[in-house]
CHARMM-style PDB file with segment names, atoms N, HN, CA, C and O in Angstrom:
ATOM      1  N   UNK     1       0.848  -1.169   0.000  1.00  0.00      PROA
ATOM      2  CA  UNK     1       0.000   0.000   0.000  1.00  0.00      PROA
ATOM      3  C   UNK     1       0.891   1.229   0.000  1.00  0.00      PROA
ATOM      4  O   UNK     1       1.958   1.286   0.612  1.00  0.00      PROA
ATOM      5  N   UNK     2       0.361   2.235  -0.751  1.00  0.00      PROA
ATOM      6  HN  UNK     2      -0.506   2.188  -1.248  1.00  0.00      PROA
ATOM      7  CA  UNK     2       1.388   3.439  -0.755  1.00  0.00      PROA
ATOM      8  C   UNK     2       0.223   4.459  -0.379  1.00  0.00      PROA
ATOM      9  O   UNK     2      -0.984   4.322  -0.575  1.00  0.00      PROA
ATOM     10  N   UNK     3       0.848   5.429   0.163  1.00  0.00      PROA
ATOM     11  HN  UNK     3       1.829   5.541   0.322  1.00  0.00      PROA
ATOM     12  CA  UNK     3      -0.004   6.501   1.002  1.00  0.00      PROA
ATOM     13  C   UNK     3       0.722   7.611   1.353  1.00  0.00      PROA
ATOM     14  O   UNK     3       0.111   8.170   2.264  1.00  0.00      PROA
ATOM     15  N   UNK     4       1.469   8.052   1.146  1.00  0.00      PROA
ATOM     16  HN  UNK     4       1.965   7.598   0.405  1.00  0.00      PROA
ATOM     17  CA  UNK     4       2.019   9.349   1.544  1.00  0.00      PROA
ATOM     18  C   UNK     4       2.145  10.092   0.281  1.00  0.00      PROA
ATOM     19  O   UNK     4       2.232  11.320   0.321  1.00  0.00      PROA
ATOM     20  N   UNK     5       2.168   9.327  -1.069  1.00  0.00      PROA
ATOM     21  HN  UNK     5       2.098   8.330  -1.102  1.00  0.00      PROA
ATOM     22  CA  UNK     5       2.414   9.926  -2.620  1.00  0.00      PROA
ATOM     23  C   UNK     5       1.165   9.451  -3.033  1.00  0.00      PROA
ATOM     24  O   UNK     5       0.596   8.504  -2.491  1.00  0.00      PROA
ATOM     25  N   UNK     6       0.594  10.276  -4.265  1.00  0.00      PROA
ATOM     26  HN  UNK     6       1.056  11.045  -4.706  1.00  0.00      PROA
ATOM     27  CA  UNK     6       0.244   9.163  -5.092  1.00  0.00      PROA
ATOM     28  C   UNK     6       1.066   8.115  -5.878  1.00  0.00      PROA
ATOM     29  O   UNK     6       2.279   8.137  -6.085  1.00  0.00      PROA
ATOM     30  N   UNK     7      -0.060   6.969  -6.372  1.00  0.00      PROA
ATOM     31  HN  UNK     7      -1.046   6.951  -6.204  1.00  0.00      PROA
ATOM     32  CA  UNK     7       1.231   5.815  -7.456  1.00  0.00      PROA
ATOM     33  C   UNK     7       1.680   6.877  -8.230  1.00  0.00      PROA
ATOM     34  O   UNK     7       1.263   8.027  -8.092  1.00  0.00      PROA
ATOM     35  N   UNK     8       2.799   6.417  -9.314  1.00  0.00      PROA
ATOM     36  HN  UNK     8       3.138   5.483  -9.426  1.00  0.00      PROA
ATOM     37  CA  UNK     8       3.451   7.286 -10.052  1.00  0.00      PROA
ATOM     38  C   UNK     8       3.522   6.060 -11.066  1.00  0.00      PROA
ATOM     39  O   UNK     8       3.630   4.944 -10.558  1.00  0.00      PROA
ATOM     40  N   UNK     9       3.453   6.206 -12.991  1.00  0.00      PROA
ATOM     41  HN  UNK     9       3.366   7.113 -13.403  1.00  0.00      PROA
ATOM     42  CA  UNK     9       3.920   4.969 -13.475  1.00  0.00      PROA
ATOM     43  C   UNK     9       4.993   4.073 -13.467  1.00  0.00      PROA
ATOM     44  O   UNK     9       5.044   3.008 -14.083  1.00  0.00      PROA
ATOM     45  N   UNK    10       5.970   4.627 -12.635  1.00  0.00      PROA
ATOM     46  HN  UNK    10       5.928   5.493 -12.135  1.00  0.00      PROA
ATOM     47  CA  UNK    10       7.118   4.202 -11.948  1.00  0.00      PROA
ATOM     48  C   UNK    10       6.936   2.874 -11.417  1.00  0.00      PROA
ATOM     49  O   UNK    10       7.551   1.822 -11.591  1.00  0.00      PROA
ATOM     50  N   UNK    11       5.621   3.291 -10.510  1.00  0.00      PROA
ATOM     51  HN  UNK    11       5.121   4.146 -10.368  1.00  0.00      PROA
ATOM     52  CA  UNK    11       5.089   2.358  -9.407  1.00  0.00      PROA
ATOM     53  C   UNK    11       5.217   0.750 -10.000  1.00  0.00      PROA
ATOM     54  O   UNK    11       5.747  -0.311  -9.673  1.00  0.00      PROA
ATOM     55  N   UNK    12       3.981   1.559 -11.590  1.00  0.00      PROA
ATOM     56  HN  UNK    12       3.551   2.422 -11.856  1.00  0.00      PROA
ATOM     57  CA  UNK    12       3.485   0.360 -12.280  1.00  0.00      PROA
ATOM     58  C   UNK    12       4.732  -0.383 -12.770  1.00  0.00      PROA
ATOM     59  O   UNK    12       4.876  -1.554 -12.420  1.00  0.00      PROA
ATOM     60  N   UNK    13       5.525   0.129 -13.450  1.00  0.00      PROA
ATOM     61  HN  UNK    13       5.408   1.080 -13.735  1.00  0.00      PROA
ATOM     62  CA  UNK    13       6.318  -0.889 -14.402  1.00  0.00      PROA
ATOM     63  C   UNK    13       7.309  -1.797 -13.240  1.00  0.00      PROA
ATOM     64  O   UNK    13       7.779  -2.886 -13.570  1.00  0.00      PROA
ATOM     65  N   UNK    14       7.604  -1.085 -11.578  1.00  0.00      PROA
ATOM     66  HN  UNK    14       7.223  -0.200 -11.310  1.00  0.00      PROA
ATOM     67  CA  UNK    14       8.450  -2.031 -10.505  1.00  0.00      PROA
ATOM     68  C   UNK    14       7.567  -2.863 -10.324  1.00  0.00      PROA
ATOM     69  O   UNK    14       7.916  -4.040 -10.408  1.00  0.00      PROA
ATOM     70  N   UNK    15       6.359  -2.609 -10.067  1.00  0.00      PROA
ATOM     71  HN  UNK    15       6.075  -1.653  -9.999  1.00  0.00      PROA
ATOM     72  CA  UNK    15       5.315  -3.851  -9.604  1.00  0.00      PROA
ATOM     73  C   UNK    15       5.157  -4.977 -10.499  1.00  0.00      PROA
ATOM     74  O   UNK    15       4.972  -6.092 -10.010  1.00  0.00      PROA
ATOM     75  N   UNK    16       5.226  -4.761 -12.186  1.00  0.00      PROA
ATOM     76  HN  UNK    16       5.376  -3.856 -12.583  1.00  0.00      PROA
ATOM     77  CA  UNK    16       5.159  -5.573 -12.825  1.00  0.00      PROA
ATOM     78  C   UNK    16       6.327  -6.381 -13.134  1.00  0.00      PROA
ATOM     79  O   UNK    16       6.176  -7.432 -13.755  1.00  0.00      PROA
ATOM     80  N   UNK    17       8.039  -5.803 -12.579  1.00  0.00      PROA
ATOM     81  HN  UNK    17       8.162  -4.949 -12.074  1.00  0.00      PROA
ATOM     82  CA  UNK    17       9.130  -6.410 -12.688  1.00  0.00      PROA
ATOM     83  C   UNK    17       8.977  -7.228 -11.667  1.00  0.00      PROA
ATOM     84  O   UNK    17       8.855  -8.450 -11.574  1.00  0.00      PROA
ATOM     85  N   UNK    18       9.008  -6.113 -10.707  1.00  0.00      PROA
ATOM     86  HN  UNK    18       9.107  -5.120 -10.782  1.00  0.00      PROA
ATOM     87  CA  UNK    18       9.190  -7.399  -9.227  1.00  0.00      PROA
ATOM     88  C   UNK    18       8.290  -8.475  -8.919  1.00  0.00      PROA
ATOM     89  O   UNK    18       8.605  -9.587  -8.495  1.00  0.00      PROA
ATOM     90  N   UNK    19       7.045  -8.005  -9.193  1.00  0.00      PROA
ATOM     91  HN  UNK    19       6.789  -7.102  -9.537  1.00  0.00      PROA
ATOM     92  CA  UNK    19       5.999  -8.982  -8.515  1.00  0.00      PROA
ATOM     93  C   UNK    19       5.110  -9.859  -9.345  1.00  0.00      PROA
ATOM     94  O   UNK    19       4.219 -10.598  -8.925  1.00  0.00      PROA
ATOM     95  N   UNK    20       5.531  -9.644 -10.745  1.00  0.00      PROA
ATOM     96  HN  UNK    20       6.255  -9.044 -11.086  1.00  0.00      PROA
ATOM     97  CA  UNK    20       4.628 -10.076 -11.590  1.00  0.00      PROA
ATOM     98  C   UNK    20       4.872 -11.768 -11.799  1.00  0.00      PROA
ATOM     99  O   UNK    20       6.056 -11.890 -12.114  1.00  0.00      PROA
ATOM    100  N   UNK    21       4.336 -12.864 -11.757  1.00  0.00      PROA
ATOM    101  HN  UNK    21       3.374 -12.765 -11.502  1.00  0.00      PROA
ATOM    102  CA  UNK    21       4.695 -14.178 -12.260  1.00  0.00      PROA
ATOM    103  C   UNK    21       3.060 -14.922 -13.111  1.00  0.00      PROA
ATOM    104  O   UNK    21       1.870 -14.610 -13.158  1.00  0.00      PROA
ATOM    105  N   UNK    22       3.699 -15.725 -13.512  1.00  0.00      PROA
ATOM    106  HN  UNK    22       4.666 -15.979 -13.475  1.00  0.00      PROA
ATOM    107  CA  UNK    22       2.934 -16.815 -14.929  1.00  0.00      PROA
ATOM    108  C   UNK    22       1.176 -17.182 -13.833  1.00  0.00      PROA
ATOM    109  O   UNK    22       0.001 -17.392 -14.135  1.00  0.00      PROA
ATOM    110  N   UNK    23       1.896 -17.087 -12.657  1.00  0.00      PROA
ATOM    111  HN  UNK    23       2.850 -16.917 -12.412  1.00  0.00      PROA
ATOM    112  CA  UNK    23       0.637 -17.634 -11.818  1.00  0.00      PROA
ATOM    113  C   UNK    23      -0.010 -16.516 -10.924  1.00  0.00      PROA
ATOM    114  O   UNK    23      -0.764 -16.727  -9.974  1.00  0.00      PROA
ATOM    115  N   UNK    24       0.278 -15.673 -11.241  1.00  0.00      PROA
ATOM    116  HN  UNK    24       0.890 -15.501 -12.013  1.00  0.00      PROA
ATOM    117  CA  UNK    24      -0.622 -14.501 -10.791  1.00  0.00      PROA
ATOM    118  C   UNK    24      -1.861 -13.964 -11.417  1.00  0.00      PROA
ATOM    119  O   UNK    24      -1.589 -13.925 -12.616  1.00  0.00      PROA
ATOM    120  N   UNK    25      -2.977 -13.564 -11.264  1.00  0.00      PROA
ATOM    121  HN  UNK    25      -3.199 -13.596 -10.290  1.00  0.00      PROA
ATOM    122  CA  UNK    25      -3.777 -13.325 -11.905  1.00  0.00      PROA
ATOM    123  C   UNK    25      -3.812 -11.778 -12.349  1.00  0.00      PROA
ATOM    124  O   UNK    25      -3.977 -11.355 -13.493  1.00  0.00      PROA
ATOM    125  N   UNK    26      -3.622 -11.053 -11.199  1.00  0.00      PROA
ATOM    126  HN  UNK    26      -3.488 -11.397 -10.270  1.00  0.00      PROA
ATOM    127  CA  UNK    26      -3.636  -9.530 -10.716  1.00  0.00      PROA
ATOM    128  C   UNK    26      -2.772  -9.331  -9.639  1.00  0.00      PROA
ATOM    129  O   UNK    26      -2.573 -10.111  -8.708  1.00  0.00      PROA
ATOM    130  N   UNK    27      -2.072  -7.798  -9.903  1.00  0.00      PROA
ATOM    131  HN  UNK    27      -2.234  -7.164 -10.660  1.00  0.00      PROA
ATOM    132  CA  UNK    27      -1.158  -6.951  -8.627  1.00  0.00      PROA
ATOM    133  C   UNK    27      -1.795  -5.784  -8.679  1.00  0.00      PROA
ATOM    134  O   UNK    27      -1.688  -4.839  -9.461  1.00  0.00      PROA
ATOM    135  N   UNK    28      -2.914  -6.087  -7.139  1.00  0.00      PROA
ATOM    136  HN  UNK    28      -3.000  -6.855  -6.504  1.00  0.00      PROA
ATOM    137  CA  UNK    28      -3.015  -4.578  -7.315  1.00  0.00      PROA
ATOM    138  C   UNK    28      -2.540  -3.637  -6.236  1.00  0.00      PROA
ATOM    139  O   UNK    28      -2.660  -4.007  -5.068  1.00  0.00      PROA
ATOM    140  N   UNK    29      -1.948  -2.315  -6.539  1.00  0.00      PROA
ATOM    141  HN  UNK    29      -1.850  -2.015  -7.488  1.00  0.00      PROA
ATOM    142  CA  UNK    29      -1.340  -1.775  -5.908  1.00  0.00      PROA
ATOM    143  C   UNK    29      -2.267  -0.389  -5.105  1.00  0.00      PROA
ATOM    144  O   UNK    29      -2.416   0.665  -5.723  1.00  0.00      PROA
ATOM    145  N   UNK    30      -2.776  -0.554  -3.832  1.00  0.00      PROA
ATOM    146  HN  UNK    30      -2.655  -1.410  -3.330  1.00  0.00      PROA
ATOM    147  CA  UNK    30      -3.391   0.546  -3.454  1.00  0.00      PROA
ATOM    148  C   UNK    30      -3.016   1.631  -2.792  1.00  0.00      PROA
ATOM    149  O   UNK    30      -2.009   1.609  -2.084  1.00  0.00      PROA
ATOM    150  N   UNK    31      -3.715   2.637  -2.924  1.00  0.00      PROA
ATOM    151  HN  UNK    31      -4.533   2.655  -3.499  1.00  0.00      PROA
ATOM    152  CA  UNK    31      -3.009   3.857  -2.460  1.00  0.00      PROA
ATOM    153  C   UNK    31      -4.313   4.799  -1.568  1.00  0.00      PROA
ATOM    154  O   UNK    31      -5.533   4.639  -1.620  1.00  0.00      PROA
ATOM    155  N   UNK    32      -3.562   5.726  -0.834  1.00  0.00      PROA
ATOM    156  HN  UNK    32      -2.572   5.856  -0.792  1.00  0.00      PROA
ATOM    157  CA  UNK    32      -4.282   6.589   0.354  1.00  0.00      PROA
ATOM    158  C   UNK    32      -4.045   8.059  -0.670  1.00  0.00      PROA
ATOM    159  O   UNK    32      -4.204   9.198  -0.232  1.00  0.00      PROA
ATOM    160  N   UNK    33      -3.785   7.854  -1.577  1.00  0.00      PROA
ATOM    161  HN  UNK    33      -3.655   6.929  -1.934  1.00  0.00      PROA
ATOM    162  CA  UNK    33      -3.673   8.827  -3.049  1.00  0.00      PROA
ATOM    163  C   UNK    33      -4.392   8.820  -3.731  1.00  0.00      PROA
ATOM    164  O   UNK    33      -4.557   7.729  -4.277  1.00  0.00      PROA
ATOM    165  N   UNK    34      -5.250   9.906  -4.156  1.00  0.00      PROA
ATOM    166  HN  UNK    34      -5.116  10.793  -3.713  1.00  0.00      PROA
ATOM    167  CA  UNK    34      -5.784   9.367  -6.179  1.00  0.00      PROA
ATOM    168  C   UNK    34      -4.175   9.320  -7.238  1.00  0.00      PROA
ATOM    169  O   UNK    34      -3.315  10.142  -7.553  1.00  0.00      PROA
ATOM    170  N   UNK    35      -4.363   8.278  -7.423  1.00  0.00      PROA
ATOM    171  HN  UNK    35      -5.061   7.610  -7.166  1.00  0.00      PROA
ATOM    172  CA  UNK    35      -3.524   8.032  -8.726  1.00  0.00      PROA
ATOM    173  C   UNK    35      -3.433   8.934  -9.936  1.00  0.00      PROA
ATOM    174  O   UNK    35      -4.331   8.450 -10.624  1.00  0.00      PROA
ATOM    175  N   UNK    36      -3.009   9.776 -10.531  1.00  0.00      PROA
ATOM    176  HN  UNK    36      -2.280  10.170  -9.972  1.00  0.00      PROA
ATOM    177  CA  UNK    36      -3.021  10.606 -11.688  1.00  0.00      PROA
ATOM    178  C   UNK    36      -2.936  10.085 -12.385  1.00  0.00      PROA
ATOM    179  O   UNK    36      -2.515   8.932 -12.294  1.00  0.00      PROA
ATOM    180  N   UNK    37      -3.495  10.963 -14.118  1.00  0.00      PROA
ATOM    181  HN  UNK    37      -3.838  11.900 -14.191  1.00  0.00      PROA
ATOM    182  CA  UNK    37      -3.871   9.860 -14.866  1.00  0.00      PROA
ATOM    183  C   UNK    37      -2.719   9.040 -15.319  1.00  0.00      PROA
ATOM    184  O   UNK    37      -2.776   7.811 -15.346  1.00  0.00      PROA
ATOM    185  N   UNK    38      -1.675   9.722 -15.673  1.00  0.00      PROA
ATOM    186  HN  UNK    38      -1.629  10.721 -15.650  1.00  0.00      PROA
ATOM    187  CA  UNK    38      -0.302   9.123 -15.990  1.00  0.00      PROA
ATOM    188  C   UNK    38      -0.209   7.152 -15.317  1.00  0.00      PROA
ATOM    189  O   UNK    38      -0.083   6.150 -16.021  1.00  0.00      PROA
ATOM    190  N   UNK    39      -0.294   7.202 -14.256  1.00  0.00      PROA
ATOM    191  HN  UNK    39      -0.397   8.015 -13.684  1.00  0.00      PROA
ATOM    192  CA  UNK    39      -0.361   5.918 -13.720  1.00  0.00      PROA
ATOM    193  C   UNK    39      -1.692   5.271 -13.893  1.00  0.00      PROA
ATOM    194  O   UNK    39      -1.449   4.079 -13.706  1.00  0.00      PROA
ATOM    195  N   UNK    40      -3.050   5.402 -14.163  1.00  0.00      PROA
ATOM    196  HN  UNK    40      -3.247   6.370 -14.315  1.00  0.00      PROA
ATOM    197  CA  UNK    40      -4.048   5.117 -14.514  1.00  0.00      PROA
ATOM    198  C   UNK    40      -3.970   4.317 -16.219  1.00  0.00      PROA
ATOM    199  O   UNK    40      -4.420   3.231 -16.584  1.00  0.00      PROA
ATOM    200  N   UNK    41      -3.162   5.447 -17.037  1.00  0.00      PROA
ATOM    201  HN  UNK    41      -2.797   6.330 -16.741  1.00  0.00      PROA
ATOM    202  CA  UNK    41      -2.601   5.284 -18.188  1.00  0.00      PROA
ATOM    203  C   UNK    41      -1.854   3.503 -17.869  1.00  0.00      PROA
ATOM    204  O   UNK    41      -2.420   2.420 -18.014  1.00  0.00      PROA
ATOM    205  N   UNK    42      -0.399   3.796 -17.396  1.00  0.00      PROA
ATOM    206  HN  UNK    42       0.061   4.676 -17.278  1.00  0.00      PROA
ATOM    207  CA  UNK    42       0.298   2.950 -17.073  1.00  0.00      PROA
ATOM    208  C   UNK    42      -0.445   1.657 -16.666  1.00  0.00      PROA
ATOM    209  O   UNK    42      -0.283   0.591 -17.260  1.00  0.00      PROA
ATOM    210  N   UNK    43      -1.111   1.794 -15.816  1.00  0.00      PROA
ATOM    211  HN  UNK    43      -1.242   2.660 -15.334  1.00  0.00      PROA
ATOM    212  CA  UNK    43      -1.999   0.285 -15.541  1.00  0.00      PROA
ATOM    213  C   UNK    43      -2.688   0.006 -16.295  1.00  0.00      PROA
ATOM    214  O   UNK    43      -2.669  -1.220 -16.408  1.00  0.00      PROA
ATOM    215  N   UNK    44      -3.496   0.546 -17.084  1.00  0.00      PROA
ATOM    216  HN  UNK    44      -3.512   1.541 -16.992  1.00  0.00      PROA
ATOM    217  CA  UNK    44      -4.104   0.048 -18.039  1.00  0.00      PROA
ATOM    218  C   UNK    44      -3.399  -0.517 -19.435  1.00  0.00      PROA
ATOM    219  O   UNK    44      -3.910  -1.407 -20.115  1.00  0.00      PROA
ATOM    220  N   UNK    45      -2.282   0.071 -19.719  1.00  0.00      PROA
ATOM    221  HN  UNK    45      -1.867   0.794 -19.167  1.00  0.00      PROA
ATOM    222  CA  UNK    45      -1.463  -0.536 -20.307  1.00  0.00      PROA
ATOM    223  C   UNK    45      -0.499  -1.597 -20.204  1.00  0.00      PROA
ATOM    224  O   UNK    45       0.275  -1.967 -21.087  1.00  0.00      PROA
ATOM    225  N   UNK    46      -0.654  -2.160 -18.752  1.00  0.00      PROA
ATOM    226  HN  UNK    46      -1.282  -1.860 -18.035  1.00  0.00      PROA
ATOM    227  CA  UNK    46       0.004  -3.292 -18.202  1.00  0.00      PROA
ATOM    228  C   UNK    46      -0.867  -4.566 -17.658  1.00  0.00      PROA
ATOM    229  O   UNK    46      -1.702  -4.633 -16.756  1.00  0.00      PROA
ATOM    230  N   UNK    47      -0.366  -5.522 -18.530  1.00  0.00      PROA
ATOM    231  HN  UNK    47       0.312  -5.468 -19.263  1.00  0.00      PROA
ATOM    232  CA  UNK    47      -1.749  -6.110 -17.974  1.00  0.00      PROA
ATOM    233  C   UNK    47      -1.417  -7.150 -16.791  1.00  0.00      PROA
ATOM    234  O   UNK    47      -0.397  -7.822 -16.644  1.00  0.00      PROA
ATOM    235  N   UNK    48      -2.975  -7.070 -15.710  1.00  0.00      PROA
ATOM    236  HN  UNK    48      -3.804  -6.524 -15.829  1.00  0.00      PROA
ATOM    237  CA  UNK    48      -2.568  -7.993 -14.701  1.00  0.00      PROA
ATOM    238  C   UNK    48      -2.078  -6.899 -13.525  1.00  0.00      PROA
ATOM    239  O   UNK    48      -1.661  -7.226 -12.414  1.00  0.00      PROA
ATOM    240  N   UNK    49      -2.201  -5.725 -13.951  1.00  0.00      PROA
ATOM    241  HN  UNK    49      -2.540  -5.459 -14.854  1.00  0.00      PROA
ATOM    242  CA  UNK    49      -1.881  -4.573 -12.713  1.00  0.00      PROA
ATOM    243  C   UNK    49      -3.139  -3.719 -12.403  1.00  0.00      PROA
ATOM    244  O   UNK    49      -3.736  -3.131 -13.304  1.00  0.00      PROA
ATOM    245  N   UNK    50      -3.451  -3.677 -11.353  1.00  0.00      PROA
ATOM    246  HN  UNK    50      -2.966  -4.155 -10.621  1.00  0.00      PROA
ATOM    247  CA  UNK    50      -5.334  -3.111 -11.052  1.00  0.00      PROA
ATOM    248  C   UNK    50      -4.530  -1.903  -9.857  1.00  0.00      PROA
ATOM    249  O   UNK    50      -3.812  -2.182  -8.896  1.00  0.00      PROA
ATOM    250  N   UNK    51      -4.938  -0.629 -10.316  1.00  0.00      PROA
ATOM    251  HN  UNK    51      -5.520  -0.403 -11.096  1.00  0.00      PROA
ATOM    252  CA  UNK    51      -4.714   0.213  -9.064  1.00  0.00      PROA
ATOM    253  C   UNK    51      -5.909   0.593  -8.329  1.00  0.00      PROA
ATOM    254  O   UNK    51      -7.000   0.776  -8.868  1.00  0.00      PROA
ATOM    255  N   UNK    52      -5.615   0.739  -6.752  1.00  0.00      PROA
ATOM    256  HN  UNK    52      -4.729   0.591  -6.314  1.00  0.00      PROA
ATOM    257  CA  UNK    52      -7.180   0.896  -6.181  1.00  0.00      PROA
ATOM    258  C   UNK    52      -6.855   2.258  -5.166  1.00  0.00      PROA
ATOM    259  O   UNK    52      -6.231   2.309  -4.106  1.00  0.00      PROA
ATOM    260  N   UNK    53      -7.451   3.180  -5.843  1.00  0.00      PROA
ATOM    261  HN  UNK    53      -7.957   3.138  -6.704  1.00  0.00      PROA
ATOM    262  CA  UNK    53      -7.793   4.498  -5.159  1.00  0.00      PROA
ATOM    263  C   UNK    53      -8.369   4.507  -3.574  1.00  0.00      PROA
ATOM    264  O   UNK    53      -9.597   4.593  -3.527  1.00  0.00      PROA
ATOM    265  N   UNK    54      -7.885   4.453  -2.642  1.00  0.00      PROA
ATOM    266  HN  UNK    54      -6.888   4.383  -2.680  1.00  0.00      PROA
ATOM    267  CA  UNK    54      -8.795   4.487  -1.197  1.00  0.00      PROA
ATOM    268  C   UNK    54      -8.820   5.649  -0.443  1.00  0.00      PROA
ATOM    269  O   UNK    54      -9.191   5.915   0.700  1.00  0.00      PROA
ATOM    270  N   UNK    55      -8.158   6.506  -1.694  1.00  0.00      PROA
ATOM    271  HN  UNK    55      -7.857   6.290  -2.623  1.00  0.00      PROA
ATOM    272  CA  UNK    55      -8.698   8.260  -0.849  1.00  0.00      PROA
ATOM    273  C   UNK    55      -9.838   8.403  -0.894  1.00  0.00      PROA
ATOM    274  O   UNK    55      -9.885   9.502  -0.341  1.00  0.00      PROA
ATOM    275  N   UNK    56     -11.022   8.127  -1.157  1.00  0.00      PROA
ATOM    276  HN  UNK    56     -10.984   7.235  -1.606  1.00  0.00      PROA
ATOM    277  CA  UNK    56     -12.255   8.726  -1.189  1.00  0.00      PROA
ATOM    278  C   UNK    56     -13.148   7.812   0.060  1.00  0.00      PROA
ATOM    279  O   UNK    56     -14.329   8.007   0.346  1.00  0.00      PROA
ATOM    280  N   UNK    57     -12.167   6.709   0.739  1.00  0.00      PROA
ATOM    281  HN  UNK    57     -11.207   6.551   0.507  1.00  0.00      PROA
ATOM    282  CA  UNK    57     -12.953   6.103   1.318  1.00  0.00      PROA
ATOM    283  C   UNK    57     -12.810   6.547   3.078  1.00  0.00      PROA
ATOM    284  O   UNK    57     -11.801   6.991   3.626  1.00  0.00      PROA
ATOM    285  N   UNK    58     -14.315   6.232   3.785  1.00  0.00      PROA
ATOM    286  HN  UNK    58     -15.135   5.871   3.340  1.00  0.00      PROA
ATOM    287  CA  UNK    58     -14.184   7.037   5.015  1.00  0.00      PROA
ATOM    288  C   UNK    58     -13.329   5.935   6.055  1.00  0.00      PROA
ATOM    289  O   UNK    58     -12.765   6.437   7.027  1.00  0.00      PROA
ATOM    290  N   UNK    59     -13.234   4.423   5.849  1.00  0.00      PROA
ATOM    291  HN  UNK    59     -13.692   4.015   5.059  1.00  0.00      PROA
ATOM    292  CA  UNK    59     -12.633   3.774   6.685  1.00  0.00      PROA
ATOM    293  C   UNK    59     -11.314   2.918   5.563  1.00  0.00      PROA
ATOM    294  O   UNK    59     -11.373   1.694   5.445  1.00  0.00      PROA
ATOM    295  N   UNK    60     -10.322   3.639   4.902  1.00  0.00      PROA
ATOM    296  HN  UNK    60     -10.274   4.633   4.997  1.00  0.00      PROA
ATOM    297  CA  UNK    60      -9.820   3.178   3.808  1.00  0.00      PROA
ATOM    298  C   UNK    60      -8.817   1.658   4.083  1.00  0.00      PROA
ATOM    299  O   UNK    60      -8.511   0.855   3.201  1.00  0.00      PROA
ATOM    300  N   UNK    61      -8.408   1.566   5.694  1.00  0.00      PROA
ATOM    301  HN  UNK    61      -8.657   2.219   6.410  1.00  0.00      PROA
ATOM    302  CA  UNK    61      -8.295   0.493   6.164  1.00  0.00      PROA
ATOM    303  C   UNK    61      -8.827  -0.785   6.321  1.00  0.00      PROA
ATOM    304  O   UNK    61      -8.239  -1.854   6.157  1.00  0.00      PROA
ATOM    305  N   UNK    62     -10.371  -0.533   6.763  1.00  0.00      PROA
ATOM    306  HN  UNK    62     -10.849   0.336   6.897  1.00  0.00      PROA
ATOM    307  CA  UNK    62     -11.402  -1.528   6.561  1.00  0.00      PROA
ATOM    308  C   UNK    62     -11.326  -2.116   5.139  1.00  0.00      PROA
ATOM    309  O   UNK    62     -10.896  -3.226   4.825  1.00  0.00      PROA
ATOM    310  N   UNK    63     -11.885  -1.043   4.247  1.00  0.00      PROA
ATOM    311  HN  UNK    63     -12.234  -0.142   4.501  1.00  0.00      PROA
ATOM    312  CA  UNK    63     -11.829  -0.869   2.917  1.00  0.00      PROA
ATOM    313  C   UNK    63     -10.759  -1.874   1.658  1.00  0.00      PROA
ATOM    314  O   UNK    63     -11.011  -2.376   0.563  1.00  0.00      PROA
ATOM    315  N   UNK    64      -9.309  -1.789   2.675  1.00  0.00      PROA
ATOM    316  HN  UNK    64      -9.105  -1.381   3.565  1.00  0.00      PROA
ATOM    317  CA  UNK    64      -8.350  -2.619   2.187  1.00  0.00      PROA
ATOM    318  C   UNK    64      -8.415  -4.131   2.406  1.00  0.00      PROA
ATOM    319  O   UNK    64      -8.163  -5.106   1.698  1.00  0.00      PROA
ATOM    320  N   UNK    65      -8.982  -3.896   4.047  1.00  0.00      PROA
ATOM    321  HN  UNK    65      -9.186  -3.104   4.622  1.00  0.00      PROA
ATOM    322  CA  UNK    65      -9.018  -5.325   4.509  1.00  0.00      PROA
ATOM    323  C   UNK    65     -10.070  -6.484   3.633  1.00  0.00      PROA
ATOM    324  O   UNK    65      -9.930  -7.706   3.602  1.00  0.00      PROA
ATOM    325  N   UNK    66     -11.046  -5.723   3.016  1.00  0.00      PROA
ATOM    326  HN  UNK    66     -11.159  -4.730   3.041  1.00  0.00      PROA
ATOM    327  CA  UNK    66     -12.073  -6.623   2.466  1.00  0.00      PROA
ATOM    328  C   UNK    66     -11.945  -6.827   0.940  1.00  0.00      PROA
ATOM    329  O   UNK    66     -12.566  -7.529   0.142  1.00  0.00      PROA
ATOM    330  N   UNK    67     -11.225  -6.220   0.856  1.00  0.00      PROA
ATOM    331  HN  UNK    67     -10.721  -5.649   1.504  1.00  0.00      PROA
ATOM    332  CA  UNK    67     -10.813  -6.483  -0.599  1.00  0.00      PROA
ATOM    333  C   UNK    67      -9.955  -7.613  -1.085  1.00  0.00      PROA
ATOM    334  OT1 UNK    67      -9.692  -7.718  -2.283  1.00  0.00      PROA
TER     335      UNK     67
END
């Protein structure tokens, strides 16, 4: 979870080096940020990477946990 920045497409292309494998379905990377579109861009152009916005949410912890 990242929270002090928003993601950056930076984010996206380490997440898809480091964490990406044949048996993964999805990495998604959430944030206490809205994501700009630049990284919105980036994930959508990567596939198997889902970013999840939890600034708008009032318990964004809960929020993470149930996801």
């Amino acid at each position: 979870m990242l929270g002090t920045e928003p993601i950056q497409p930076d984010d996206v292309a380490r997440a898809e080096l480091v964490y990406a494998t044949a048996g993964l379905q999805a990495i998604r990377l959430y944030s206490l940020q809205r994501p700009g579109a630049d990284a919105l861009d980036a994930a959508r152009a990567t596939t198997g990477i889902e970013l999840v916005d939890l600034s708008r949410e009032a318990q964004p912890a809960a929020t993470y946990c149930r996801r």
